[in-house]
C-alpha positions in Angstrom: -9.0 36.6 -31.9 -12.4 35.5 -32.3 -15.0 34.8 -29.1 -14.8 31.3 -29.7 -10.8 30.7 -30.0 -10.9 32.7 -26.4 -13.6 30.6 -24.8 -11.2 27.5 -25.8 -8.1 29.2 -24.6 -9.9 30.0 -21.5 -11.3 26.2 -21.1 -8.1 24.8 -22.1 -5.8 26.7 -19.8 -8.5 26.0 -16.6 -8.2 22.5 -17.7 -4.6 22.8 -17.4 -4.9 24.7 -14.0 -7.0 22.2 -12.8 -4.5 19.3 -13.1 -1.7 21.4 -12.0 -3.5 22.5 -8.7 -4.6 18.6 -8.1 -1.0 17.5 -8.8 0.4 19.6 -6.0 -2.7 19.8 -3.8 -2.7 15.8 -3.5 -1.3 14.8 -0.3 0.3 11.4 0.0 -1.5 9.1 1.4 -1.1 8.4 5.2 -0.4 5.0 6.2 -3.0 2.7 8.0 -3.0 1.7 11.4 -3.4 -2.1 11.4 -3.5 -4.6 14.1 -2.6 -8.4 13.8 -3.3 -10.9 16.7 -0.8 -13.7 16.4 -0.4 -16.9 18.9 2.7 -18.8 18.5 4.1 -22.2 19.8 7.3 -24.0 19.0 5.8 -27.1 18.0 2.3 -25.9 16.1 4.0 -22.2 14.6 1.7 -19.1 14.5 -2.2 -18.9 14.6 -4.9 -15.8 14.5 -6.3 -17.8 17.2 -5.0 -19.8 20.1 -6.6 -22.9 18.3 -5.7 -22.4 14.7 -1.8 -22.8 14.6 -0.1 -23.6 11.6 2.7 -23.6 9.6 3.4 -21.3 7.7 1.2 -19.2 10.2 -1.4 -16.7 8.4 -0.3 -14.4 5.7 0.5 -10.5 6.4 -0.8 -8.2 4.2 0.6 -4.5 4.7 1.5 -1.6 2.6 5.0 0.3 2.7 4.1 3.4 5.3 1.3 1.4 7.3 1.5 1.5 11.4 1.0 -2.0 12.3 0.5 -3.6 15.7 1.4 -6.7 16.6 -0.2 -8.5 19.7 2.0 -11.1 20.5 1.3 -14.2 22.8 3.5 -17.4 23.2 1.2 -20.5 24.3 4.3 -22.3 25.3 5.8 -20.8 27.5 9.5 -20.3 25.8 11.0 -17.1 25.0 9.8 -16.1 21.0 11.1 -13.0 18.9 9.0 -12.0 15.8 10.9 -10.7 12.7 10.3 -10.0 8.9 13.3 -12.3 7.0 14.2 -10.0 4.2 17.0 -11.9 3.3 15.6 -15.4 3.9 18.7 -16.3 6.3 16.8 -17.4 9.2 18.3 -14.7 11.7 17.1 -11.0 12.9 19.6 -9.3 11.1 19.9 -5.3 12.2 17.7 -3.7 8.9 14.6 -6.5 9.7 12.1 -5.2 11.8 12.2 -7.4 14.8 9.8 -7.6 18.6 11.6 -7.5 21.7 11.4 -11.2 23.3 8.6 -12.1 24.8 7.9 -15.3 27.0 4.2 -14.8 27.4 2.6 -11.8 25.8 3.6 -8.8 24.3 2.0 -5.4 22.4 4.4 -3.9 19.6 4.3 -2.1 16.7 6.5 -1.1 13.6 5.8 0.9 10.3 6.4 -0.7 7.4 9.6 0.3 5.4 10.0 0.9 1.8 10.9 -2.7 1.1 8.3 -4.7 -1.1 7.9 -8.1 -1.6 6.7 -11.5 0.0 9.2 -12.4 2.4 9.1 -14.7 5.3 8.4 -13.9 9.4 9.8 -15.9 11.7 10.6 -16.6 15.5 14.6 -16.7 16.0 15.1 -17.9 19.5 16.8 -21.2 20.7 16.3 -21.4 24.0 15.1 -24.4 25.5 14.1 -27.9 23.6 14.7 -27.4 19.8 14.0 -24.4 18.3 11.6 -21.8 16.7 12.7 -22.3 12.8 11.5 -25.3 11.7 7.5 -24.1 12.8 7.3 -20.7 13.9 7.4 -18.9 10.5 4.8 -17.5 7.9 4.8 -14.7 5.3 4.2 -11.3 5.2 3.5 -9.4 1.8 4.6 -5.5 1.6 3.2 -3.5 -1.5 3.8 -0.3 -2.4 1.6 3.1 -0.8 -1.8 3.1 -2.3 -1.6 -0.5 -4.2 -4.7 -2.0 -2.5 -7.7 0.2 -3.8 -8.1 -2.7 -6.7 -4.2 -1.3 -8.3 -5.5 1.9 -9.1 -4.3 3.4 -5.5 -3.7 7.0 -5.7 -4.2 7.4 -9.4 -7.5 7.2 -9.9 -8.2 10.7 -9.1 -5.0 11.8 -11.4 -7.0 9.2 -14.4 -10.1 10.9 -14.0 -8.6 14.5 -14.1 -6.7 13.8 -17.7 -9.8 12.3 -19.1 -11.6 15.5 -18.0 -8.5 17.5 -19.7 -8.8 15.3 -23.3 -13.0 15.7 -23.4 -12.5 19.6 -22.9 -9.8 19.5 -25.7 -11.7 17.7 -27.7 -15.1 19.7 -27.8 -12.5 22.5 -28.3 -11.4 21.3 -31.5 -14.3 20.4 -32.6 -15.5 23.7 -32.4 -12.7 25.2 -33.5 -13.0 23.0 -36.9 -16.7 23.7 -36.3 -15.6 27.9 -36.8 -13.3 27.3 -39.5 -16.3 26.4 -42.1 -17.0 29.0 -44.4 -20.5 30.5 -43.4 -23.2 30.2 -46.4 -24.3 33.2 -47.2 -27.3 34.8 -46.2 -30.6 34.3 -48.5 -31.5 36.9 -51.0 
């Protein structure tokens, strides 16, 4: 085998090392720790300020694995429960991440399961003068690990190792097409 075909076995098979060792060596990425500040009231629904309620409240943007913190204060007075709505039936059912009840102000947290989608949150209680349905909702959108570094997430550094691996085999077949020319021979 000549010293050419070697060097381009050799630069081939680190090529091939190289993605292997990333593929394996990549950890998954850890979820973020976010923190929302909602304000909630029967008759305006939710607000990221005590002055800016609104229905639907502001959107939730979260990826599946994040930590988030919810800081939770009723302006009303009544008894409120935050929840995701996965199945859009207007009721904390056992799978839907829900806050314990809070009449005044509360501090919980959650991580995000693996369930994607724009779904609804809402306040389920009924306590008192009408109730928290009609107002008190807004939505939440869960996207998958990794999805918010412009779609690329995590495989950016994967895209960038296979185009290293298709440059390396291409200067390798270009010189090994650049070996199998005849040589001229030498002058007299």
């Amino acid at each position: 085998m000549s010293t050419l075909r070697r060097r381009i076995l050799l630069a081939a098979s680190l090529a091939c090392l190289l993605f292997a060792a990333s593929a394996v060596a990549t950890p998954a990425a850890a979820g973020r720790d976010l923190t929302y500040q909602l304000y909630g009231s029967r008759s305006g629904g939710w607000g990221s300020t005590n002055t800016s309620l609104t229905t639907p409240g502001p959107l939730i943007e979260v990826e599946v694995g994040d930590n988030v913190t919810l800081n939770l204060t009723s302006l009303d007075g009544l008894s409120h429960r935050w929840f995701i709505d996965y199945n859009n039936n207007s009721a904390a059912d056992g799978s839907e991440p829900r806050s314990p009840n809070f009449a005044n102000h509360v501090l919980w947290n959650f991580t995000v399961s693996n369930v994607t989608g724009t779904f609804a949150y809402r306040s389920d209680r009924t306590a008192g003068p009408g109730d928290d349905l009609a107002n008190m909702w807004g939505n939440i959108t869960i996207r998958a690990a990794g999805s918010s570094a412009g779609g690329l997430g995590g495989n950016l550094l994967l895209i960038g190792i296979v185009l290293v691996i298709v440059a390396v085999l291409a200067i390798g077949a270009v010189a090994y097409r650049r070996a199998r020319q005849p040589r001229p021979p030498p002058p007299q």
